[in-house]
Structure formats: C-alpha cells, structure tokens
C-alpha positions in Angstrom: 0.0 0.0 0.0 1.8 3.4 -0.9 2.4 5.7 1.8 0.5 9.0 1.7 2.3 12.0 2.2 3.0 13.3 5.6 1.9 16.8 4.1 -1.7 15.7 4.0 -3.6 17.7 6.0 -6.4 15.4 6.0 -5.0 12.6 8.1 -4.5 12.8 11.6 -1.5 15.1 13.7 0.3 11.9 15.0 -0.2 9.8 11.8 1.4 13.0 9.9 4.3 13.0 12.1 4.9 8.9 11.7 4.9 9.5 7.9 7.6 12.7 8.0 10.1 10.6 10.7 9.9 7.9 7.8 10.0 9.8 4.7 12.0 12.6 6.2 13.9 11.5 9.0 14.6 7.6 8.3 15.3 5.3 10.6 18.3 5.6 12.7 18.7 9.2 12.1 18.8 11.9 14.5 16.5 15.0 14.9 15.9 17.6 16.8 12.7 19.1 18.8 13.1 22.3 16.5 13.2 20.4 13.6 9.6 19.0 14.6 7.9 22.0 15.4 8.7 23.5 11.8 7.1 20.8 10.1 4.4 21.2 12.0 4.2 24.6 12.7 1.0 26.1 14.9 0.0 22.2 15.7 -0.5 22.3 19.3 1.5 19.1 21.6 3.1 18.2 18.4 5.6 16.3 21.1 2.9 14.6 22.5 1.5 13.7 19.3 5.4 11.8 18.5 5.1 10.3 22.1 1.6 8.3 21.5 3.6 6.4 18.7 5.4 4.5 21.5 1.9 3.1 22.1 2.3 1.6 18.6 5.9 0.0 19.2 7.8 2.7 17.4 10.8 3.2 18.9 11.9 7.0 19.4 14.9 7.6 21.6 15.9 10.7 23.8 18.8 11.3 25.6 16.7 9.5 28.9 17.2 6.2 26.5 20.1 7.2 24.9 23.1 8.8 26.7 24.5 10.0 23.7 21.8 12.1 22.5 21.7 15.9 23.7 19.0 17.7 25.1 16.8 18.4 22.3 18.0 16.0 19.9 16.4 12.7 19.5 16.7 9.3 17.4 14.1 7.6 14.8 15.2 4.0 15.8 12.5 2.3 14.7 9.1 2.2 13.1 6.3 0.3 14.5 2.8 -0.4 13.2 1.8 1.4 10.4 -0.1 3.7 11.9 -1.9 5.9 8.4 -3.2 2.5 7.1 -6.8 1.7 7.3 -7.7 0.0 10.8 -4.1 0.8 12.2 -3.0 3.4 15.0 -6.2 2.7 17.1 -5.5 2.9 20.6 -6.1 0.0 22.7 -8.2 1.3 26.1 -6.1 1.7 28.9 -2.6 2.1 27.1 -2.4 5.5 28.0 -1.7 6.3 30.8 -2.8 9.2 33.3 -0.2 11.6 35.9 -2.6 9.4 38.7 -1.6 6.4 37.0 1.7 6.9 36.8 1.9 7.8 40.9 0.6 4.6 41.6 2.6 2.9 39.3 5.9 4.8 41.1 4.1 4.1 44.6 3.6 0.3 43.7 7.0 -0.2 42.7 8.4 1.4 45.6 9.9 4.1 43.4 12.9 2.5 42.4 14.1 1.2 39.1 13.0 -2.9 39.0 15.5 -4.1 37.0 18.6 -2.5 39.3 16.8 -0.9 42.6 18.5 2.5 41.8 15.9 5.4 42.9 15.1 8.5 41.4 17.9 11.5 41.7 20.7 8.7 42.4 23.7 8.5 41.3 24.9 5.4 39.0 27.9 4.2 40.9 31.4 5.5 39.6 29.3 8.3 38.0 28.0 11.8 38.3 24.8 10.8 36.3 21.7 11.2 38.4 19.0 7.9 37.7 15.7 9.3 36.3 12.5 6.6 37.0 10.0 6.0 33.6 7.0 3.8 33.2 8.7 0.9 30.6 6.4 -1.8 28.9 7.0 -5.4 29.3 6.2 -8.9 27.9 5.0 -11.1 30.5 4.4 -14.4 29.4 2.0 -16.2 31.9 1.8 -19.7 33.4 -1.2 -19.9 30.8 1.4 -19.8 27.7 -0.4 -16.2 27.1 1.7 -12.7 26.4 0.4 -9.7 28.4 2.3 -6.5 28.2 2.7 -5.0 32.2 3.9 -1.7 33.0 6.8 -1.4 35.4 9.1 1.3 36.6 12.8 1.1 35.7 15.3 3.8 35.4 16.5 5.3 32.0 19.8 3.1 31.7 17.3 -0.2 32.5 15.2 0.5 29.6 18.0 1.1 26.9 19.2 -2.3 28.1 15.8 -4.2 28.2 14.0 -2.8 25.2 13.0 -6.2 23.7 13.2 -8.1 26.5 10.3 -10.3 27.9 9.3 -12.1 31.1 8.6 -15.9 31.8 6.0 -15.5 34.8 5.7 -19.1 34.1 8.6 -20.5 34.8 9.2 -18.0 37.4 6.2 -20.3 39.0 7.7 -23.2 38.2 11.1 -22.7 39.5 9.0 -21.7 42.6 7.2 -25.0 42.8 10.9 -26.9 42.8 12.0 -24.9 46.0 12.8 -26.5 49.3 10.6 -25.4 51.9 13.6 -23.9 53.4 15.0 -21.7 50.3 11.1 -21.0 50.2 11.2 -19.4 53.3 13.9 -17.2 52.7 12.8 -16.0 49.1 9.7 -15.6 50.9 10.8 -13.1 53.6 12.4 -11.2 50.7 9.5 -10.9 48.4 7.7 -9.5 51.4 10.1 -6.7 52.4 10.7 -6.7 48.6 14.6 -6.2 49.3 17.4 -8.3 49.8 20.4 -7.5 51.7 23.7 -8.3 50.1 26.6 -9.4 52.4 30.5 -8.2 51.8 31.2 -11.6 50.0 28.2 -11.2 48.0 28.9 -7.8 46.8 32.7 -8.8 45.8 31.7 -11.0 43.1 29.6 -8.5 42.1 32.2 -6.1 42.1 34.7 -8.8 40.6 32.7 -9.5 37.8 32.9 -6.4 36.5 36.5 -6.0 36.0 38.0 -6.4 33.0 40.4 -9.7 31.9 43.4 -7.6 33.6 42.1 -6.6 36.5 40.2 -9.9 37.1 43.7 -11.5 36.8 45.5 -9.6 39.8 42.4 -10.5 42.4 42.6 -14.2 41.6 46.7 -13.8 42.3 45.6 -11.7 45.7 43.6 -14.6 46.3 46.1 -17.3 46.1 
C-alpha cells in the first residue's frame, strides 16, 4: 500500500508525524525538537503527538534512552505499526496512561528502578549521572502460555538495556514450585520486604565481575 504523504492535512497530527520521521527522518537518524515544530508549525502538543507512537511500538529515543543524544535531539530507531493504514493506530483502552496512574505505578514499585533498585535522583555508581524513573512496557508471558504487556518502573539506563526483553512468569512459578521449603522461606521473607540484603562476599563478586580480563587476573593472584 503506498504511503501518503506526511503533508496531508487530512490525516491525523500523530499519523502525519509517523509519515515525516519515515520519509524525512529515516530510521536511525537523528532530529531535533526544533526540527519537529517546523514541520508542523502552529500544531498544538506536536511532542505529544510523536510520544503516543510509543503506544504503537515505534521506537523514538531521547537522551533518557540514549546517553549520547543531547537535550533536544532525539533518534528515529524504529518504526512500528503502520499507523496511516486503514484499521491501524487505534489505541487499545487503557494504554495510555494518566499523571494518577503513573503515581501509583511509582508508589507500587516502591519508586525504584525494577531491574537494578536504583531510585530516582541517584547517582549510578562510579558516576555523576543522576537515575531518572519511567513507566517501561514489558512482555509477561503467563503460566497460561499467554503474552500480556505489564507496566513497570525502571530507570532510563534499564530501559536502553531491556527494550526487547520479555518475562517468563511461568517459569518463574515453576522454578518456585521446585523450592525446598527452606529456600522458600527465605525467598519468601524477601518478596515480602521486597529487598534483599547483600553481604560483603556477595557484593565482591559482584564487584569482581565487572573488572575487566586484567584486573580480574590480579584479584585471583591476591587470592592465592
């Protein structure tokens, strides 16, 4: 089906602007925030209007996804679901979601990132670079053998790394089932404080594994 052109007035704001990041931008090309206001020049929440394509699994970094990226420039990673064709870009209910939503969303996941536990306005370790908390989409296959897409909170590093990535609630259950009653105990008391305290060994491997070849080399001599 030919594209029509993002110039056509008569089709929506956000389908407009998913037909000029493909026939202008292209994928994998940068642009900037000034750049999409003079396309679109007196459209109201044009940004917004870019944003709801995420609903539609177009992928649209910014410099919370990408560190590289500056201020007001962003990337065209990916196009999703055509959203100008007939019966395409129609909003599911509930994918959007509200400022109320997204506080309970932050208060349910304790506000901390779930992938790495890091909270909003820390510091990444080694770094200057303050975390910042999003609402990130993800895959949850269930003990039925059915995909549901969750929100959960992670931090802006998190979701670079996880875009893609799914979870196996099933197996998660299963691997449950195979517990001693013991282990089941302690996992347990974790999943109820929902934290885990490392102990100094714990945290050395850790640490350890994230040394490069060299410096791996010189603890296992320290060790003996």
């Amino acid at each position: 089906m030919a594209q029509p052109s993002w110039q056509d007035e008569k089709i929506g704001t956000m389908k407009r602007t998913a037909l000029w990041l493909v026939q202008e931008v292209g994928e994998g090309s940068l642009f900037t925030k000034a750049q999409l206001r003079e396309a679109f020049p007196g459209t109201a929440q044009i940004d917004r209007r870019m944003r709801d394509l995420r609903d539609f699994e177009w992928q649209i970094d910014t410099n919370r996804e990408d560190l590289s990226l500056g201020a007001n420039e962003q990337r065209f990673v990916k196009m999703g679901e055509p959203v100008w064709e007939p019966g395409k870009g129609t909003r599911k209910a509930g994918t959007t979601l509200t400022a109320p939503q997204r506080r309970e969303l932050l208060t349910r996941d304790s506000h901390m990132c779930r992938s790495c536990g890091i909270t909003p306005g820390q510091a990444y370790s080694g770094t200057y670079e303050a975390a910042q908390l999003d609402v990130a989409r993800r895959k949850v296959k269930l003990a039925s053998g059915a995909i549901e897409v969750q929100p959960v909170i992670e931090c802006n590093r998190c979701r670079v790394g996880g875009l893609g990535l799914s979870a196996d609630l099933g197996d998660v259950l299963t691997r449950l089932g195979h517990l001693p009653e013991f282990e089941r105990g302690i996992l347990a008391g974790w999943v109820q404080q929902d934290a885990r305290a490392f102990s100094e060994l714990e945290q050395l491997w850790a640490a350890y594994r994230t040394l490069p070849a060299d410096a791996r080399a010189q603890v296992r001599e320290a060790l003996g």
